[in-house]
One Martini backbone bead per residue (centre of mass of N, CA, C, O) as a GRO file, in nm:
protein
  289
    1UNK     BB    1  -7.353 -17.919  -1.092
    2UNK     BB    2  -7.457 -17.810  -0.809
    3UNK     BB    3  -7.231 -17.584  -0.796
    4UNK     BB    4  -7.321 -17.444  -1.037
    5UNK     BB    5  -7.601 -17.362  -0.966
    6UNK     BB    6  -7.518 -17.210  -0.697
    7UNK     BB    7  -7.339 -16.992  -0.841
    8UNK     BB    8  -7.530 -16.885  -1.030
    9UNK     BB    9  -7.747 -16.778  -0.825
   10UNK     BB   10  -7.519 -16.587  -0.692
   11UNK     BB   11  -7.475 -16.430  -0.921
   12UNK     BB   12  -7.798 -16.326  -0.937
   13UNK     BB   13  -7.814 -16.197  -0.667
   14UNK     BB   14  -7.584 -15.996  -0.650
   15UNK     BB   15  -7.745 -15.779  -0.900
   16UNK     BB   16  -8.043 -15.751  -0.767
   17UNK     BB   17  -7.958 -15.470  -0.634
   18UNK     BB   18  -7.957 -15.285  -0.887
   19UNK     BB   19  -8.271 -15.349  -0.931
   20UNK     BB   20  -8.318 -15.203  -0.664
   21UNK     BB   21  -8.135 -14.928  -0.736
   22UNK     BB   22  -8.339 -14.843  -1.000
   23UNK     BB   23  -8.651 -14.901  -0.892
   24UNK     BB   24  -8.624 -14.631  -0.663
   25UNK     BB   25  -8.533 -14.418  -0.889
   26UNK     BB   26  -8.840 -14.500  -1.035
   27UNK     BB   27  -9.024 -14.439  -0.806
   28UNK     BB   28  -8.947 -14.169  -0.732
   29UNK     BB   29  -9.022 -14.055  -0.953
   30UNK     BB   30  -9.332 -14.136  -1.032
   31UNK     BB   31  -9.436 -13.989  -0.775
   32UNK     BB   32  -9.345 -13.696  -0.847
   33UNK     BB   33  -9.502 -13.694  -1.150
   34UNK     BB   34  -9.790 -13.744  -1.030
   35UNK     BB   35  -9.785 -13.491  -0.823
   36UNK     BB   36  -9.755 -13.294  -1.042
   37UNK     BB   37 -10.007 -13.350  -1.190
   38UNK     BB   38 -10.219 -13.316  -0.978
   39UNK     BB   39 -10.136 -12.994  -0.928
   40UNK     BB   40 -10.163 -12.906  -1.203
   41UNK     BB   41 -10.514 -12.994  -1.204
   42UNK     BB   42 -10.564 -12.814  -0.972
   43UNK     BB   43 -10.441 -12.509  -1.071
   44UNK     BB   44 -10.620 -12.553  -1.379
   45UNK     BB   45 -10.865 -12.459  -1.455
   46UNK     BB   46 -10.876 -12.603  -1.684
   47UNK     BB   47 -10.874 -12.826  -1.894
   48UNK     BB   48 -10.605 -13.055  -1.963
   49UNK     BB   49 -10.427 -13.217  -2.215
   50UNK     BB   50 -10.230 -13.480  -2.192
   51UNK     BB   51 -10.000 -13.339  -2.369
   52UNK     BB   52  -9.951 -13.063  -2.183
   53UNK     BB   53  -9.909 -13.275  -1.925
   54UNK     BB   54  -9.677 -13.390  -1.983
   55UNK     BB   55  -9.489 -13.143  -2.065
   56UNK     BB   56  -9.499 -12.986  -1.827
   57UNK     BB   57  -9.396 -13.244  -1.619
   58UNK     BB   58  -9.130 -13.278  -1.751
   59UNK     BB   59  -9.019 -12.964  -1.729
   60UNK     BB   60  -9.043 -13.001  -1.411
   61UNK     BB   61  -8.857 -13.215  -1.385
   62UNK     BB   62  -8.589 -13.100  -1.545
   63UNK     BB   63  -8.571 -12.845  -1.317
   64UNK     BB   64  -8.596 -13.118  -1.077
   65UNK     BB   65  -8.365 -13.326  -1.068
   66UNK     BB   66  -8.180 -13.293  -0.813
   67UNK     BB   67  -8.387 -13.367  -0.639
   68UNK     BB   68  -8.481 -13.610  -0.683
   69UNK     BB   69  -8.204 -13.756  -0.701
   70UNK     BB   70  -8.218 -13.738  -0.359
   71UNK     BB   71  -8.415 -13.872  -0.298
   72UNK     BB   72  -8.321 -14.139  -0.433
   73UNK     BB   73  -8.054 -14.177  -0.261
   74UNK     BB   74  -8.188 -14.176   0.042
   75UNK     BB   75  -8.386 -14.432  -0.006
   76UNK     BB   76  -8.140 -14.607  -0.032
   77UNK     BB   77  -7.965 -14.559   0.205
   78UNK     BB   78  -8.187 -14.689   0.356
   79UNK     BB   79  -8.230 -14.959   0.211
   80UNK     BB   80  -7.885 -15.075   0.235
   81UNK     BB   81  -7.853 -14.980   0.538
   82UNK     BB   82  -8.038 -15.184   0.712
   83UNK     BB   83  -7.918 -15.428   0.532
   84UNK     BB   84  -7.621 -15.414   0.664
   85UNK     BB   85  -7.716 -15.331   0.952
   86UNK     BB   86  -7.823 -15.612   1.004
   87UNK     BB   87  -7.652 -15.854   0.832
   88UNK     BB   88  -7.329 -15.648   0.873
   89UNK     BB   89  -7.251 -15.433   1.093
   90UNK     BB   90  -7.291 -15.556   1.407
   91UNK     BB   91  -7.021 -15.711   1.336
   92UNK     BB   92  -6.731 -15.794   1.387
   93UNK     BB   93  -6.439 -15.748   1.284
   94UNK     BB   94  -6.168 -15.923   1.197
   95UNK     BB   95  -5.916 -16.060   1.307
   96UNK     BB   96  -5.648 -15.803   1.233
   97UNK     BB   97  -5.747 -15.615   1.135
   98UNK     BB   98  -5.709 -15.280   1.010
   99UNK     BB   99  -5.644 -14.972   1.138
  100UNK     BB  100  -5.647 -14.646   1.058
  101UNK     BB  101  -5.458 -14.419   0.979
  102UNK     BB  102  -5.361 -14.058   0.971
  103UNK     BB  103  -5.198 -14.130   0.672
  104UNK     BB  104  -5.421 -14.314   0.525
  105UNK     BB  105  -5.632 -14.116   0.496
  106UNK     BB  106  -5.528 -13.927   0.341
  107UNK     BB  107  -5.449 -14.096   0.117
  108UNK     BB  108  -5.703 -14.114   0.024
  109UNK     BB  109  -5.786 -13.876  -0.075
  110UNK     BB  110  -5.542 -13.876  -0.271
  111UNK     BB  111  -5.665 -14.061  -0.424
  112UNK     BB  112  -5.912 -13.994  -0.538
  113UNK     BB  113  -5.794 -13.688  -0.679
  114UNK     BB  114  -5.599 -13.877  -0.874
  115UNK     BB  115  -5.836 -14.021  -1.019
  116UNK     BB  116  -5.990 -13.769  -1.147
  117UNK     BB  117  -5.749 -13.668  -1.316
  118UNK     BB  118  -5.693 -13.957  -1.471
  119UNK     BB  119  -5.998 -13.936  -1.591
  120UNK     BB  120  -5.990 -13.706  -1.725
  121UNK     BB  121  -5.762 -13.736  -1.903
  122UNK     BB  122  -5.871 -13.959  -2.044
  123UNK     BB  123  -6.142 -13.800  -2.170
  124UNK     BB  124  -5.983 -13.563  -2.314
  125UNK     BB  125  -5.822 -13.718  -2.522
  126UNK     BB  126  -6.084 -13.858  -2.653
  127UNK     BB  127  -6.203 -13.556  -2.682
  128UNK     BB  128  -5.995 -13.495  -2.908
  129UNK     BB  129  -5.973 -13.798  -3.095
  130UNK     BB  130  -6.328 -13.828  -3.037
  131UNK     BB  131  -6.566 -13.601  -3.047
  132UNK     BB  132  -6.817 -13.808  -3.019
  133UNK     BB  133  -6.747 -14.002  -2.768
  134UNK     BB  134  -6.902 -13.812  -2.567
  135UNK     BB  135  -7.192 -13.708  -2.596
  136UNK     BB  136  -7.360 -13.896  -2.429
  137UNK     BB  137  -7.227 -13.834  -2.180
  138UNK     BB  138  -7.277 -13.504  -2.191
  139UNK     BB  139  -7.578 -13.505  -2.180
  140UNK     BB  140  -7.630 -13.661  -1.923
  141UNK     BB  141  -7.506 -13.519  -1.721
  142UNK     BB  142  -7.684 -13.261  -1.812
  143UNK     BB  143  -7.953 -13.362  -1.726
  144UNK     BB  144  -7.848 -13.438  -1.417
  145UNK     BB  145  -7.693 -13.177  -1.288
  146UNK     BB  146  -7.375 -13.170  -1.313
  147UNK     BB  147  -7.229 -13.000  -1.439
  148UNK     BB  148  -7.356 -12.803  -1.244
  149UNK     BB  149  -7.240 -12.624  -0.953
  150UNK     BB  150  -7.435 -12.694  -0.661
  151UNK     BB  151  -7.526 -12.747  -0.369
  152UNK     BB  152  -7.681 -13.017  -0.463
  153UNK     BB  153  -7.477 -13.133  -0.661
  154UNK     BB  154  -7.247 -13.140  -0.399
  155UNK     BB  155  -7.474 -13.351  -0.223
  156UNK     BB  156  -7.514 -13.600  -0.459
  157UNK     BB  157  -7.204 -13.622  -0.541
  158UNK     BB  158  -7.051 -13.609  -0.189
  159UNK     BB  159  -7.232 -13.747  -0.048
  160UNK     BB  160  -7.519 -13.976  -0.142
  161UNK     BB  161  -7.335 -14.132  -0.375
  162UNK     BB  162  -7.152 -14.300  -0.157
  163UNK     BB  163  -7.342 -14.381   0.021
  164UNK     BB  164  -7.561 -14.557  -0.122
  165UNK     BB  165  -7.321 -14.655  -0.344
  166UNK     BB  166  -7.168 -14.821  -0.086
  167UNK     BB  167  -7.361 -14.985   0.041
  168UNK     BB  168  -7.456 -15.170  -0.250
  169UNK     BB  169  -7.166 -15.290  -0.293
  170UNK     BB  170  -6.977 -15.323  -0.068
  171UNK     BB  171  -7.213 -15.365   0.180
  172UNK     BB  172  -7.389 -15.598  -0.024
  173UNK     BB  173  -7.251 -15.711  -0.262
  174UNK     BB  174  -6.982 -15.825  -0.193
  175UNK     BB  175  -7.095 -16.057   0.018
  176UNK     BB  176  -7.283 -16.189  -0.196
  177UNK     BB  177  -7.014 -16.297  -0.367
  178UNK     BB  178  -6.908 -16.447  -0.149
  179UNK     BB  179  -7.057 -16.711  -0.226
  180UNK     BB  180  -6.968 -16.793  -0.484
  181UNK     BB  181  -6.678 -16.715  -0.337
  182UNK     BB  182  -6.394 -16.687  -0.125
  183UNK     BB  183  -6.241 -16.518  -0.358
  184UNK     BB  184  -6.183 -16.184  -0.371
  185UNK     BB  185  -6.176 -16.128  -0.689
  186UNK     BB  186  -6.475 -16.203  -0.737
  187UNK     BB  187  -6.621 -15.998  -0.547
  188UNK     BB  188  -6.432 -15.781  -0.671
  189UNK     BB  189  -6.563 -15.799  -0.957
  190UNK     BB  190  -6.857 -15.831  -0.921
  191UNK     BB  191  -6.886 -15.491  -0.781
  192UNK     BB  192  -6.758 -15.319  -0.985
  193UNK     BB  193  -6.970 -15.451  -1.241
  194UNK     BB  194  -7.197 -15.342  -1.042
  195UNK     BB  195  -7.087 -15.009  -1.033
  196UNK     BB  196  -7.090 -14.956  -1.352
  197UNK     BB  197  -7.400 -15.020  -1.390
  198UNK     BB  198  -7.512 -14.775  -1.186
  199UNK     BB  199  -7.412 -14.561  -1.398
  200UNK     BB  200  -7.563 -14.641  -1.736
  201UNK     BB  201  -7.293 -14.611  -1.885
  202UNK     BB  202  -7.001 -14.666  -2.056
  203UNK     BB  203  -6.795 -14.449  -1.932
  204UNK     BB  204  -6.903 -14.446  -1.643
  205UNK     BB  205  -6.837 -14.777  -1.640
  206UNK     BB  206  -6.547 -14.802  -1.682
  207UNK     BB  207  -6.445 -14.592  -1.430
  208UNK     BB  208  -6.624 -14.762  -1.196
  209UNK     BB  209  -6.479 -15.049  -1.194
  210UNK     BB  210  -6.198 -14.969  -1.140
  211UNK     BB  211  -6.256 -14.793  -0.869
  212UNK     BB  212  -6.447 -15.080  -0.756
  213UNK     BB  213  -6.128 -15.208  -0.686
  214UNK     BB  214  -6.009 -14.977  -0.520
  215UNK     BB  215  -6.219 -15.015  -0.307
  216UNK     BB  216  -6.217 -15.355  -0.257
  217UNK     BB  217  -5.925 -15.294  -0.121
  218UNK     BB  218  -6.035 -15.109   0.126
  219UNK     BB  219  -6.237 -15.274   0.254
  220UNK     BB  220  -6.088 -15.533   0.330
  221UNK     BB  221  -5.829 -15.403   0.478
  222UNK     BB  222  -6.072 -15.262   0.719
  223UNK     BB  223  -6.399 -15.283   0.717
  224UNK     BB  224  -6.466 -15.007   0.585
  225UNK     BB  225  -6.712 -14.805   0.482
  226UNK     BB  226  -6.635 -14.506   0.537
  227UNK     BB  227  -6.335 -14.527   0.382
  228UNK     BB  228  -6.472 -14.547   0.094
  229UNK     BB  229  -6.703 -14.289   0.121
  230UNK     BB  230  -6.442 -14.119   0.115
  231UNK     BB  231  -6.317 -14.158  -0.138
  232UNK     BB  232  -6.569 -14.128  -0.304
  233UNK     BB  233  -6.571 -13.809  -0.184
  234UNK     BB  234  -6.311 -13.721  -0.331
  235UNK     BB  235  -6.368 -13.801  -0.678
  236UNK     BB  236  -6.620 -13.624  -0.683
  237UNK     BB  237  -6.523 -13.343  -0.549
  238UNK     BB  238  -6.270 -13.265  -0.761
  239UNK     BB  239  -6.379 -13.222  -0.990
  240UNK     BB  240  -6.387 -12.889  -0.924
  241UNK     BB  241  -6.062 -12.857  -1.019
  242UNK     BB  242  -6.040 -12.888  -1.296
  243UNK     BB  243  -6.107 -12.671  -1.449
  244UNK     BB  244  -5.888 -12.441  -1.272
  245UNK     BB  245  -5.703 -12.580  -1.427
  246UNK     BB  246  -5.704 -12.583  -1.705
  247UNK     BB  247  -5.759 -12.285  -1.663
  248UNK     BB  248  -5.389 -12.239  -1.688
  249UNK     BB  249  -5.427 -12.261  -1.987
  250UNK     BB  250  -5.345 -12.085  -2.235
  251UNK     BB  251  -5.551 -11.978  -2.531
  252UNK     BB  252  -5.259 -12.012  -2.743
  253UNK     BB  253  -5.245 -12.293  -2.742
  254UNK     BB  254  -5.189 -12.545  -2.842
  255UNK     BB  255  -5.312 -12.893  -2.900
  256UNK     BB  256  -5.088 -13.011  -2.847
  257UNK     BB  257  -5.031 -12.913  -2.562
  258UNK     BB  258  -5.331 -13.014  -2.451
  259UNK     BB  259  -5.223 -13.293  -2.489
  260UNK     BB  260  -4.992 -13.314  -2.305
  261UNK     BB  261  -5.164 -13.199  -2.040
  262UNK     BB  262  -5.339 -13.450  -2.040
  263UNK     BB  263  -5.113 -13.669  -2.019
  264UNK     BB  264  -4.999 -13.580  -1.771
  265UNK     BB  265  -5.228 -13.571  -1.594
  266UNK     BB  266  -5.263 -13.934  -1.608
  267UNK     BB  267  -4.978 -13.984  -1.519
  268UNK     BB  268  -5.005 -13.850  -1.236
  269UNK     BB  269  -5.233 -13.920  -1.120
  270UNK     BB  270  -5.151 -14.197  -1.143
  271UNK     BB  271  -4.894 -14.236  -0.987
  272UNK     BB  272  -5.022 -14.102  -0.725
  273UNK     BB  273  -5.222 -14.350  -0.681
  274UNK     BB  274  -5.023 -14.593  -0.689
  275UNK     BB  275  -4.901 -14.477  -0.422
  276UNK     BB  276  -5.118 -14.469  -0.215
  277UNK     BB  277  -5.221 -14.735  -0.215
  278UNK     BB  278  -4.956 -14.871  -0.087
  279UNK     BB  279  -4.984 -14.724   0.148
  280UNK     BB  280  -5.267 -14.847   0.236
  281UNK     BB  281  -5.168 -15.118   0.145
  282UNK     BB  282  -4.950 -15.291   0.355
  283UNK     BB  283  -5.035 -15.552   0.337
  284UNK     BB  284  -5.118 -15.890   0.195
  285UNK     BB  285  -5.320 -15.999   0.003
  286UNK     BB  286  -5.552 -16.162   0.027
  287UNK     BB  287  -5.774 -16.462  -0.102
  288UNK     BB  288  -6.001 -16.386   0.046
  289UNK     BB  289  -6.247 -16.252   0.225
   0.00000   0.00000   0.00000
């Protein structure tokens, strides 16, 4: 009974940093909205009624969402790198690991891009047959500032999101799940499913899951956070790809045809990443963390 009290605590532990990069999300919005209403009523010469003072505040909030997710990005980034690095970076890696070669490099890089690839495959083949089941998807997105592809944006989504969130999965959550179980499978099942929470939505938290089991086997590999947020920004920055590919397709295809597209896109994609994989795992997964 004390074993599994202990187990159960260590699990409610390691998802603790979620609600601690949900809450430096929600602090840094709120200190920012704050700023601006300050502003905005110091340079309105007349009283502003409260609810005048929302919609502006709204508005320029809308407008400058992605500077806002920057700043909440860069101190996640602080605060779970500083976690990271006084806890267990400045520990030396363990007898064994293996450094990465520079063809195994080239592979993650590769595994990323067939991710994004398999992954959009899966979501158009989905909005061709369930054609609401992305709205809410394509919504957050469009809100979010991901959707136009802008220096900031390339920023945020190719920088700072493997940064901030590669230290808080891989490099925080990892290590805190290791304590429920010595067994690998756990720890990197409890971050993969901390890492899919963290992206806030279902559609995109169920391939955010997959992605962070696939991480969490690139981690363990090399014992190396560096080469995680290379494959994190190899997978989110390849993004820009999918559209220029898909606009090869010539505007007379038939709707079969675009799904046969999508399904080559997904079986291919699908296809060289489990071959990239191979190459990157090289030894037998330890059973351990």
């Amino acid at each position: 009974m004390k074993n599994v009290i202990k187990k159960t605590g260590w699990i409610v532990v390691s998802f603790l940093p979620i609600a601690l990069y949900f809450a430096i999300q929600l602090g840094c919005a709120t200190a920012i909205m704050l700023v601006m209403a300050m502003r905005e009523m110091l340079n309105t010469p007349e009283t502003m009624g409260v609810d005048a003072l929302t919609v502006t505040v709204m508005e320029k909030y809308m407008e400058n969402i992605v500077p806002i997710l920057i700043v909440s990005q860069v101190a996640a980034a602080l605060v779970f790198g500083l976690w990271y690095y006084f806890a267990w970076g400045r520990k030396k890696r363990p007898e064994g690991t293996e450094k990465p070669r520079a063809h195994q490099i080239l592979l993650i890089v590769l595994l990323g891009v067939a991710a994004q690839f398999a992954i959009s495959g899966v979501l158009s083949l989905v909005e061709m047959v369930v054609p609401n089941a992305l709205q809410e998807y394509e919504e957050l997105m469009e809100m979010a500032g991901i959707t136009e592809t802008t220096a900031l944006s390339l920023i945020s989504t190719v920088i700072l999101a493997p940064l901030s969130e590669e230290l808080a999965c891989r490099g925080v959550i990892y290590r805190l799940a290791g304590k429920i179980s010595a067994k690998f499978w756990v720890a990197n099942t409890v971050q993969a499913l901390a890492f899919g929470i963290l992206h806030g939505n279902l559609i995109q938290g169920a391939y955010a899951f997959v992605l962070g089991l696939v991480l969490g086997l690139v981690y363990r590999q090399f014992r190396n956070i560096w080469l995680c947020m290379l494959l994190h920004a190899a997978m989110n920055g390849s993004s820009v790809l999918v559209g220029p590919v898909y606009s090869l397709l010539p505007e007379s295809t038939p709707q079969s045809g675009v799904a046969a597209a999508f399904a080559v896109m997904l079986v291919l994609g699908t296809a060289l990443g489990v071959l990239c994989l191979k190459g990157i795992i090289k030894k037998p997964a330890s059973e351990t963390i």
